[in-house]
N, C-alpha and C positions, 0 to 999 in steps of 0.2 A: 504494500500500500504506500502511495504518495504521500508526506505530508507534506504541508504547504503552512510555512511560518510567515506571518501577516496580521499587520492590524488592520481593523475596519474601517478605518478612513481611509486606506489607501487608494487609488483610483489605479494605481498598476497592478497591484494586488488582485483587484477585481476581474482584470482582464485575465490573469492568467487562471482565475475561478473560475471564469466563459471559458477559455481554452482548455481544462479539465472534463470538465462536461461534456463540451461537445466531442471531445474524443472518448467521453465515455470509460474513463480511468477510475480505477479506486483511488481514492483520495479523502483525505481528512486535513481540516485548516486548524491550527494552535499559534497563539502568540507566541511572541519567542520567550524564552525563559528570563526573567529579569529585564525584560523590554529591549529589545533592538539597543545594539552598544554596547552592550551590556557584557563582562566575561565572561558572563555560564553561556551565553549564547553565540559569542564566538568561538566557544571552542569546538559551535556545532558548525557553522556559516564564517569560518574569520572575515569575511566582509563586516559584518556584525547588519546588513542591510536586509529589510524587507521588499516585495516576498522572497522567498528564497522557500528552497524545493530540498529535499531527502527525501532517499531511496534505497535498501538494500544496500547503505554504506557511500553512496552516491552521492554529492550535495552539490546543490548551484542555486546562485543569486545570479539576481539585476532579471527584469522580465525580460525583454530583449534576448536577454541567451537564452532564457527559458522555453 
């Protein structure tokens, strides 16, 4: 399963919520842990940037590459 770390106001966030969908992915959205920036959540994203995608050890930020 996808997850997808993002906060609700994002507006790029949202885009890649449409582009989950309509490809029909499993996936699940969680904030990032201690809020974007944050060290518990760069140790998952070092970008420390929202959304940003894990998978089966996978991870990628910025929508655009997503």
């Amino acid at each position: 399963m996808i997850t997808l770390y993002n906060v609700p106001v994002s507006s790029y966030g949202s885009k890649i919520r449409i582009i989950l969908d309509q490809k029909k992915c499993d996936w699940t959205e969680t904030p990032p842990p201690d809020g974007y920036g944050s060290t518990a959540y760069k140790s998952i994203i070092p970008a420390g940037t929202v959304p940003a995608i894990s998978h089966d050890g996978f991870h990628l930020a910025d929508s655009e590459a997503i």
